[in-house]
C-alpha positions as CSV (number, residue, x, y, z in Angstrom):
1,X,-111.3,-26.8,59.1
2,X,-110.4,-30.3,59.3
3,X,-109.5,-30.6,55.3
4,X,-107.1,-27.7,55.6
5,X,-105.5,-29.1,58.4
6,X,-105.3,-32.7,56.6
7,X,-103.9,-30.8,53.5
8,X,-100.9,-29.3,56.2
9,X,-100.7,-32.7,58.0
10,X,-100.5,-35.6,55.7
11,X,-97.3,-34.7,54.4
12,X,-95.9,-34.5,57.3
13,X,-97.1,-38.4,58.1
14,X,-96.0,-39.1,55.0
15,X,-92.3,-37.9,55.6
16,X,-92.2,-39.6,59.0
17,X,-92.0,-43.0,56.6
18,X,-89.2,-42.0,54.5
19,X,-87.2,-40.2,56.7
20,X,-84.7,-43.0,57.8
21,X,-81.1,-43.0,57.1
22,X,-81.1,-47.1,56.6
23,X,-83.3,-49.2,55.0
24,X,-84.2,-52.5,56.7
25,X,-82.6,-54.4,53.6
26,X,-79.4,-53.3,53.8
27,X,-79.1,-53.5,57.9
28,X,-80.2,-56.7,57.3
29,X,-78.3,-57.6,54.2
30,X,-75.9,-60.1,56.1
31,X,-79.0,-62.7,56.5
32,X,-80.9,-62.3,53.5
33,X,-80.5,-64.6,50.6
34,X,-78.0,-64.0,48.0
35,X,-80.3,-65.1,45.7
36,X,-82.9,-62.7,46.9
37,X,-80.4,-59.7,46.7
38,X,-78.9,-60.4,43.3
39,X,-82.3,-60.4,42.0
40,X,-83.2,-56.8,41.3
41,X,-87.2,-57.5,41.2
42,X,-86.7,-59.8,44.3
43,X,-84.5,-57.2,46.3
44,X,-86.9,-54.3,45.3
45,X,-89.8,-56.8,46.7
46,X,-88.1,-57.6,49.9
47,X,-87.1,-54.2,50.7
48,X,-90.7,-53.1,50.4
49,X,-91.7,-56.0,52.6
50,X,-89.8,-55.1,55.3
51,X,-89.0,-51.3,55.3
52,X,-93.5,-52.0,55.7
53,X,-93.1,-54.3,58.4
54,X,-90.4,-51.9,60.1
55,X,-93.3,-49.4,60.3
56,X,-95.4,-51.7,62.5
57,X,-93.2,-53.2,64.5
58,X,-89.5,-54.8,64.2
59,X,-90.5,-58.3,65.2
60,X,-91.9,-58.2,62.1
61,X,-89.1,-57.5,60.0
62,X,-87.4,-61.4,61.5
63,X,-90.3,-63.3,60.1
64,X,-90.5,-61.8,57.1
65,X,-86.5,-62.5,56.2
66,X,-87.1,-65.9,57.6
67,X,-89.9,-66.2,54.6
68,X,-88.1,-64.7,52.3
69,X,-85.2,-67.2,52.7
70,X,-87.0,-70.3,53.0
71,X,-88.7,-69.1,49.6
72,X,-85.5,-68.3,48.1
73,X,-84.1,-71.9,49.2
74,X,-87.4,-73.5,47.7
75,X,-87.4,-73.5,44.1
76,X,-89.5,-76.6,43.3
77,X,-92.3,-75.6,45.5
78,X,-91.8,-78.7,48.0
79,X,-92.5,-76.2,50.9
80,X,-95.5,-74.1,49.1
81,X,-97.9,-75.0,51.2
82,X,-95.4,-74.8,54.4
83,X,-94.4,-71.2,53.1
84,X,-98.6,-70.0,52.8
85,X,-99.4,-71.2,56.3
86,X,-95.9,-69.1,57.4
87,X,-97.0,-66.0,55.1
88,X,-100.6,-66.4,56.4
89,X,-99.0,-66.1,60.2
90,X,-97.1,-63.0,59.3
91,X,-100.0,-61.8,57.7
92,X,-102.0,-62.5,61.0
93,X,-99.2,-60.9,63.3
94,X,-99.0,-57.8,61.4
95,X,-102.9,-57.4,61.6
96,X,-102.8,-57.6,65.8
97,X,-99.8,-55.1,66.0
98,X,-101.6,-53.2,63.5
99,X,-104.3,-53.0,65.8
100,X,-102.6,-52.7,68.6
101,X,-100.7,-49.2,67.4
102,X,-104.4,-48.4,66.4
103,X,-105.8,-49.2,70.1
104,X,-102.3,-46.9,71.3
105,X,-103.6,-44.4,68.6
106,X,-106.7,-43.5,70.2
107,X,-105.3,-43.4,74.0
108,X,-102.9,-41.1,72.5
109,X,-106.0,-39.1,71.3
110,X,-108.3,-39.2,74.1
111,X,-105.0,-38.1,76.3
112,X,-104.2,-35.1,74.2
113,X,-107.8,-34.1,74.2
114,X,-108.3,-34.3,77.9
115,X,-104.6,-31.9,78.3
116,X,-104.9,-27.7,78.5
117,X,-103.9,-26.6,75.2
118,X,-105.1,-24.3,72.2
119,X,-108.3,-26.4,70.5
120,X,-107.0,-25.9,67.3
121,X,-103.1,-27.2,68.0
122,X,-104.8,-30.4,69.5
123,X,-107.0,-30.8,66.4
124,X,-103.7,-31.0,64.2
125,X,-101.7,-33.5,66.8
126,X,-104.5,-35.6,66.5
127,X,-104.9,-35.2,63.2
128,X,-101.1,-36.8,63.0
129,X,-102.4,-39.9,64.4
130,X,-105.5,-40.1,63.0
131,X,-103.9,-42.1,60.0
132,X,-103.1,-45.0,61.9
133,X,-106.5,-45.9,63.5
134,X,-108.0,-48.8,62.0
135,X,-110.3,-51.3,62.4
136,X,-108.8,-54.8,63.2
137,X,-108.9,-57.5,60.3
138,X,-108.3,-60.2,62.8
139,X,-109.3,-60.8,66.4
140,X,-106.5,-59.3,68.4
141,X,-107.1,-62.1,71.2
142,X,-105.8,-64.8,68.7
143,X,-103.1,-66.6,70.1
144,X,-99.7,-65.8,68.4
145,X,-98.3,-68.5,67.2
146,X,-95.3,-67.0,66.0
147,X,-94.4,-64.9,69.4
148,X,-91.8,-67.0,71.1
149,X,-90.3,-68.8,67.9
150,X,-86.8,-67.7,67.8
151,X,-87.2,-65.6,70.7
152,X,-83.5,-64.4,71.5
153,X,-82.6,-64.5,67.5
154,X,-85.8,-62.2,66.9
155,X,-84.6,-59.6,69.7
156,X,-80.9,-59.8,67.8
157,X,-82.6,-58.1,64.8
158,X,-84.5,-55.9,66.4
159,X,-81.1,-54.8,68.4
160,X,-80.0,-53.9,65.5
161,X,-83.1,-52.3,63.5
162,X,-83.5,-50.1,66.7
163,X,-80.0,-49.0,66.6
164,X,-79.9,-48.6,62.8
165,X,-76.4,-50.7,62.4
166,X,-75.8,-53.1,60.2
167,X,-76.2,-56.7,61.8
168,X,-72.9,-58.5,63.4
169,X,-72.7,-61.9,63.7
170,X,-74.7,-63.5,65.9
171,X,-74.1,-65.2,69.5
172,X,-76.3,-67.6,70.5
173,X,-74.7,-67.1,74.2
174,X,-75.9,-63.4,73.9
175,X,-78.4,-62.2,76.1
176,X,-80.2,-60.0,72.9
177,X,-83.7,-59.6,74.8
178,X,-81.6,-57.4,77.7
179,X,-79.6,-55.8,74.8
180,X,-83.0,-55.0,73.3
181,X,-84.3,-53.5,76.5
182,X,-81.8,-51.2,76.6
183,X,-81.6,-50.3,73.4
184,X,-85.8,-49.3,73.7
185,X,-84.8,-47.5,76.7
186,X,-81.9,-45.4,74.9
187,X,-84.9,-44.6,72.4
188,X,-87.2,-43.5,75.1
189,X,-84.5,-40.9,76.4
190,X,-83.3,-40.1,73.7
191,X,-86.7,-38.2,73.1
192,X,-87.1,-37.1,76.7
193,X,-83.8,-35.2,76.2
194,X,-84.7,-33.5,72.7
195,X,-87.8,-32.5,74.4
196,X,-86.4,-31.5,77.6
197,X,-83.8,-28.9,75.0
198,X,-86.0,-26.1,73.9
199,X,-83.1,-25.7,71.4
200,X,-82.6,-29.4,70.3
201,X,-86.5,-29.7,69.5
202,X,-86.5,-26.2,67.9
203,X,-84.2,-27.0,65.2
204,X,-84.9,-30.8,65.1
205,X,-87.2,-31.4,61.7
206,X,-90.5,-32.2,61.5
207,X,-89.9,-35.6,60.3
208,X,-87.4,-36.7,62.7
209,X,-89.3,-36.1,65.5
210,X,-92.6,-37.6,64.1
211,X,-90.1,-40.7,63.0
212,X,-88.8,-41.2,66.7
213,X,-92.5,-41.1,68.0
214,X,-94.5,-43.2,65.0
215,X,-91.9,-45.8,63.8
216,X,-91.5,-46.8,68.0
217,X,-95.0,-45.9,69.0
218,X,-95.0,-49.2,71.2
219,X,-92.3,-47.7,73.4
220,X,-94.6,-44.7,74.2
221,X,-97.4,-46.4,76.4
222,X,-98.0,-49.6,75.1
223,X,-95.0,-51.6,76.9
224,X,-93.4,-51.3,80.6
225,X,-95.2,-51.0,84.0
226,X,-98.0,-49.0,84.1
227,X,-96.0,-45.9,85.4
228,X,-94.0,-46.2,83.0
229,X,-96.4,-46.6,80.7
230,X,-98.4,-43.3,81.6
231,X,-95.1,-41.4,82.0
232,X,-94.2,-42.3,78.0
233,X,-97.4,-41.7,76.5
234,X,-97.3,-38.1,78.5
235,X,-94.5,-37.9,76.9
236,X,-95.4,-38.5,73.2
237,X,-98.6,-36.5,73.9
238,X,-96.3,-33.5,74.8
239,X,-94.1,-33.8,72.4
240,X,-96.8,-33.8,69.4
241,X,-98.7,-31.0,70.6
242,X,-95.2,-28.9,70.9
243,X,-94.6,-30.1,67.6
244,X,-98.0,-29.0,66.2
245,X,-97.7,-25.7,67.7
246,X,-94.1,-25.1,66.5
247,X,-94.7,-26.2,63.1
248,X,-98.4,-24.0,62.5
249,X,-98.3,-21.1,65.5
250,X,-98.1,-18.3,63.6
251,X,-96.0,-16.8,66.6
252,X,-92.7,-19.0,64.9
253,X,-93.1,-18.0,61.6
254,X,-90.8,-15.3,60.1
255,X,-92.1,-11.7,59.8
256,X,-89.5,-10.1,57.9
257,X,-88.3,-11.2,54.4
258,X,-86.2,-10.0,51.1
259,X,-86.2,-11.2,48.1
260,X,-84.8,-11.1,44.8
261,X,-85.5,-12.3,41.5
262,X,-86.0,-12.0,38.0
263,X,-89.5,-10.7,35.8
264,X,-89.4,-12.4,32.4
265,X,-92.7,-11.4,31.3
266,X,-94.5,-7.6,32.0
267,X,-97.0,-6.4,29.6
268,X,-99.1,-4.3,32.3
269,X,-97.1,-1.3,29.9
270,X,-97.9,-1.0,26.6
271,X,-95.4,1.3,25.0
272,X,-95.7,1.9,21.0
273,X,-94.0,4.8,19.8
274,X,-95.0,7.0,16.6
275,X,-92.0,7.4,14.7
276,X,-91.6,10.9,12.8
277,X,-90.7,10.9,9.3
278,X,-88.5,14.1,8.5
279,X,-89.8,16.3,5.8
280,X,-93.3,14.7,5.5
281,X,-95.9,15.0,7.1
282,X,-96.6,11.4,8.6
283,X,-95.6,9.0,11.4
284,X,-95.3,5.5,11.8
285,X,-96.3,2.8,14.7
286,X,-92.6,1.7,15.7
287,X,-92.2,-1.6,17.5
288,X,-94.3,-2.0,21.0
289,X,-91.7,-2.4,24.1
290,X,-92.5,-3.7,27.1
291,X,-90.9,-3.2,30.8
292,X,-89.9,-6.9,31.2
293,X,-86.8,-8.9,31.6
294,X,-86.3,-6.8,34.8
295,X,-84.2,-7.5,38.2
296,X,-86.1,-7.1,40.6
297,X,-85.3,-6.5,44.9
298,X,-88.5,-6.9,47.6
299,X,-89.0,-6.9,51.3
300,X,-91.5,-8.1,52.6
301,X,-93.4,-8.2,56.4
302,X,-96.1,-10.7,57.7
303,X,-99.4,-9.6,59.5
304,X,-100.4,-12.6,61.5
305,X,-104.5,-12.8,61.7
306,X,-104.9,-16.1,63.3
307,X,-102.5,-18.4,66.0
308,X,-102.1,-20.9,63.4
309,X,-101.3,-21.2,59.5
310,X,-104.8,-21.2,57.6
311,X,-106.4,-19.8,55.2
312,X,-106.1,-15.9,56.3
313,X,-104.2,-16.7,59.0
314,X,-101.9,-13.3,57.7
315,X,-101.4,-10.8,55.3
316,X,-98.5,-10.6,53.7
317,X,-97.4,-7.4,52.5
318,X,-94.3,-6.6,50.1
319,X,-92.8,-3.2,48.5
320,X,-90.8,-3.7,45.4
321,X,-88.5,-1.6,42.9
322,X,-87.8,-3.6,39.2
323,X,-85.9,-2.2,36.5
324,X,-84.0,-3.5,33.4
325,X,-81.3,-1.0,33.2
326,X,-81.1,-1.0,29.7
327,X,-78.8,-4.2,29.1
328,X,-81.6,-6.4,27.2
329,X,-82.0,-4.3,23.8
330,X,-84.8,-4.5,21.2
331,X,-83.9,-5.1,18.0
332,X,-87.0,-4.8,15.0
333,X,-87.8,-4.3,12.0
334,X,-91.2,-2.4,11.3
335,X,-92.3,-1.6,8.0
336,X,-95.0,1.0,6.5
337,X,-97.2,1.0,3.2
338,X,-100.0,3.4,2.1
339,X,-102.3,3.4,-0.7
340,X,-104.9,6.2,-1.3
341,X,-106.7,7.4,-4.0
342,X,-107.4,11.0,-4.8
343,X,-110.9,12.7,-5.6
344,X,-109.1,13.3,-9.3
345,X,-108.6,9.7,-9.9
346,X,-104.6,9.6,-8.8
347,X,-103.8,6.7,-7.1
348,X,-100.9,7.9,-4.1
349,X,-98.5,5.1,-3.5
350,X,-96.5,5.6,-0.5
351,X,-94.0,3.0,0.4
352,X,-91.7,3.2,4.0
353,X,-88.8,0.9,4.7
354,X,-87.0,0.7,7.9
355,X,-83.6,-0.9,7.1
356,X,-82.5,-0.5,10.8
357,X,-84.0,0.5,14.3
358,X,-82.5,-0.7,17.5
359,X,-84.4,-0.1,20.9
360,X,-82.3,0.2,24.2
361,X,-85.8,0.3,27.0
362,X,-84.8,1.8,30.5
363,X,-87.6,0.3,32.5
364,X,-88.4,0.8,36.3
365,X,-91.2,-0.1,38.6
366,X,-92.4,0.3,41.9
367,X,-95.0,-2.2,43.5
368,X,-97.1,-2.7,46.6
369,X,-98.5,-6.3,46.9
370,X,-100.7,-7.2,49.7
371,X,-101.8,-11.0,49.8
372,X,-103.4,-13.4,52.0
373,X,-103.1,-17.5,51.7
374,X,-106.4,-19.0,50.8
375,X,-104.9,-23.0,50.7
376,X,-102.1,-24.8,51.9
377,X,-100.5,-27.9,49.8
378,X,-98.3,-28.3,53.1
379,X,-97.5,-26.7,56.0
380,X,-94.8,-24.8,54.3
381,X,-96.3,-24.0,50.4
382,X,-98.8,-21.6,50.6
383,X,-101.1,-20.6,47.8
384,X,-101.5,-17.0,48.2
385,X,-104.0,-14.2,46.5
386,X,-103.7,-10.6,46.5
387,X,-103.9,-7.3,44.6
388,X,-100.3,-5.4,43.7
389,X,-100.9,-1.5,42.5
390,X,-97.7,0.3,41.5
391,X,-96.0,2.8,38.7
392,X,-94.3,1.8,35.7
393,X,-92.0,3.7,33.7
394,X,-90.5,3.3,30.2
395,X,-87.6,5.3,29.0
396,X,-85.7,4.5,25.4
397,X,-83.9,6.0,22.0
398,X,-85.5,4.8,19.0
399,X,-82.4,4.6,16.9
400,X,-83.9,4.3,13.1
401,X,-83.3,4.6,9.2
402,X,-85.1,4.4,7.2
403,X,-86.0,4.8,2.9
404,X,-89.4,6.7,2.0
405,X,-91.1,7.0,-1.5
406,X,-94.2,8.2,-3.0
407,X,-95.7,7.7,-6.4
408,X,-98.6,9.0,-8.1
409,X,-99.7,7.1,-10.3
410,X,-102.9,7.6,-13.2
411,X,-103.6,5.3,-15.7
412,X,-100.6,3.4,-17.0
413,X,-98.3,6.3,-15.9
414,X,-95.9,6.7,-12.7
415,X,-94.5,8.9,-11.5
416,X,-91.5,9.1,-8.7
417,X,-92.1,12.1,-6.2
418,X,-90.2,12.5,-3.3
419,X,-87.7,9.7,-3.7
420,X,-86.0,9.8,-0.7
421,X,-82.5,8.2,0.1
422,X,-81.7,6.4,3.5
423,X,-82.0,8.5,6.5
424,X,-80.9,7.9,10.3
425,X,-83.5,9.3,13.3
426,X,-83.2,9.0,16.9
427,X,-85.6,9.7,19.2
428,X,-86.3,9.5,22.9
429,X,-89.6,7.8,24.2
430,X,-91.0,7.7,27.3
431,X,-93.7,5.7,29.0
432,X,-95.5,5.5,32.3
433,X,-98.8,4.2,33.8
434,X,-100.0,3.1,37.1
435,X,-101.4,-0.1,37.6
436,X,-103.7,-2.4,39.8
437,X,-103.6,-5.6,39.2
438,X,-104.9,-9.3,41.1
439,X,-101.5,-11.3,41.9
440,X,-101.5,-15.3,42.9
441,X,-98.3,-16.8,44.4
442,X,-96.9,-20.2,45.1
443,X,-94.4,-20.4,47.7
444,X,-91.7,-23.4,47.7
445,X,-89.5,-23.7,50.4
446,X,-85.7,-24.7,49.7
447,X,-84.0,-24.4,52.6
448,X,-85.3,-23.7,56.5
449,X,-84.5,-19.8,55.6
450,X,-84.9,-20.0,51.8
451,X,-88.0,-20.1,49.5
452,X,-88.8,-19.9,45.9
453,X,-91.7,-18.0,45.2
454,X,-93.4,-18.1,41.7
455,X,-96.1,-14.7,41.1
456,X,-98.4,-14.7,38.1
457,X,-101.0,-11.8,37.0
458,X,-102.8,-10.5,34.4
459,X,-99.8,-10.2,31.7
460,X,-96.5,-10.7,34.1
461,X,-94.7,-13.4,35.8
462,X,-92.3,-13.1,38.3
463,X,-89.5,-15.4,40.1
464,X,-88.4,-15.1,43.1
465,X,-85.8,-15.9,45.7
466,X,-87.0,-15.0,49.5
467,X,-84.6,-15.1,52.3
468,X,-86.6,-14.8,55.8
469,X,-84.9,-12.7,58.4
């Protein structure tokens, strides 16, 4: 159980990292080094310095510009070892908030499990958070040494970073710790809010929520009075377990579904016709047709099994009518030669040459699929087996010329018999079978309502656009 849910979570923790509409480079941008930014290996450096440091904390995105500058500024290495005692600092702050977001981690945790909810919605909220548990690299007791340097000018960035706005100038008569305050506090209610709106959260995606929670997890319970403290934890506990139940209930998920697509490939027919020849007394093997390059129209309805997505958590069930009516002709060009020889010694040489035969194949299928998903690559791309058992039929003229001779020949002599000029046939065919076949499908989602859904079996492929309803 807990490796399926770490295959539905950990894209979603994943997301939560990229999900911002800024990078810390370019709010920041203002007091970075030219030299840094014109330098596309330097810039692409920096920005993964801090957009990292962002994710732990915001304090931690001023230090790191402050190094990156100084380095920038020093390019004959007067300041190395000045610049490795400041990295090594960093290096030692990042470690204690790391552990610090670990230590919130696990109160988070031991909250959610002590709350009434479904054992198996808590298992994937904590699964969320899991991630971020660590074990500390330094002792969290140290004393900062960096914590009150540039105090006021280290609350300016974090103004900003918190707001997501490009840096203004700064004012050192600017009060930015009480700016920051309330910025934190906007942060705090602004989640409060989209939880409080059963309509807000709803339709709010998965990786903006876990984004408000993660990237400020210090606001939820780790700052503030204890009250206040307890009151925003609750709250981040709440909110992860409603987002854990809206994102793998089963009860949210769409029953109903069409689809349309397209099936390039269908050999579950095989369709080879015997082509008369008028006069004699033989046939030919024409060209084998199959049903494919068919349109094809689906709907579809979802059994739920289980409360949450799984493996056989529902089994999905979906009627289908294909056909190809008749607009992707078969052109070929089949051939026939016989030799025999007779009891007497007479050697028949038969010789049949089609110089023209043009197919026009009819094709239409019904299908009942019934499948069931047996892995999850994420919460929202199934991998799902079944069995599909339906009716194919196959319906076409045979338009065909076509020149025949025979020769006997003994010895050294021939002789022409039969010679034959060109002559046109037509002739209708048709083909049916019922089939039962295994079925795998992929599901890709490409919209909140849309998803592509790719169908393979033994000898046809199918794609797929499904609409839930």
């Amino acid at each position: 159980m807990k490796k399926n849910i770490l295959a539905l979570v950990l894209p979603l923790v994943f997301c939560s990292t990229t999900a911002y509409s800024q990078d810390a480079v370019t709010l920041c941008g203002s007091h970075i080094a030219k030299a840094m930014l014109n330098d596309q290996s330097m810039r692409e450096q920096l920005q993964g310095f801090l957009n990292s440091a962002y994710e732990v904390h915001p304090d931690l995105v001023f230090y790191n510009i402050a190094y990156f500058n100084l380095l920038a500024l020093d390019s004959t290495g007067t300041h190395r070892w000045g610049l490795r005692e400041l990295r090594a600092q960093i290096n030692g702050m990042r470690s204690r908030y790391l552990y610090r977001r670990s230590l919130w981690a696990k109160r988070q945790i031991e909250r959610m499990n002590a709350m009434q909810a479904d054992d198996e919605v808590k298992s994937i909220a904590v699964e969320i958070l899991d991630p971020i548990v660590v074990n500390p690299t330094v002792d969290p007791d140290t004393p900062d040494t960096l914590g009150t340097a540039g105090s006021n000018r280290k609350d300016y960035f974090s103004v900003f970073l918190l707001a997501e706005q490009p840096l203004m100038p700064f004012d050192s008569l600017v009060d930015y710790r009480q700016m920051r305050k309330t910025e934190e506090t906007r942060i705090v209610d602004s989640a409060a809010n989209l939880f409080g709106n059963n309509d807000a959260f709803a339709s709010a995606s998965t990786s903006a929520v876990l984004s408000l929670i993660l990237r400020h997890w210090y606001l939820f319970g780790d700052v503030g009075s204890a009250d206040e403290q307890l009151q925003h934890s609750t709250l981040a506990c709440n909110m992860l377990l409603a987002l854990a139940n809206r994102d793998f209930s089963t009860a949210y998920q769409s029953r109903f579904s069409l689809s349309v697509g397209f099936i390039p490939f269908n050999t579950s027919l095989n369709a080879t016709p015997l082509l008369p020849i008028a006069g004699y007394n033989i046939s030919v093997h024409g060209a084998t047709l199959y049903p494919d390059k068919q349109f094809s129209l689906s709907f579809g309805y979802k059994y739920h099994t289980k409360t949450l997505l799984k493996p056989l958590s529902y089994i999905n069930i979906q009627c289908a009518l294909s056909s190809n009516p008749g607009i992707f002709p078969s052109h070929n060009s089949p051939g026939y030669e016989r030799h025999y020889t007779t009891p007497a010694g007479v050697v028949n040489d038969e010789t049949l040459t089609f110089s023209r035969s043009i197919a026009s194949p009819i094709s239409i299928s019904t299908m009942l699929k019934v499948s069931t998903p047996v892995f999850f690559f994420s919460k929202s791309i199934p991998l799902e087996v079944g069995i599909q058992s339906g009716f194919n039929q196959l319906t076409y003229n045979y338009d065909y010329s076509y020149h025949f001779q025979n020769y006997f020949v003994y010895g050294t002599l021939s002789f022409g018999v039969d010679k034959q000029s060109d002559q046109t046939a037509v002739k209708k065919y048709k083909f049916h079978n019922f089939i039962i076949l295994p079925t795998v499908d992929i599901f890709v989602p490409v919209s909140a309502q849309y998803s592509a859904d790719f169908c393979t079996s033994i000898g046809m492929v199918s794609l797929m656009v499904k609409r839930d309803l």
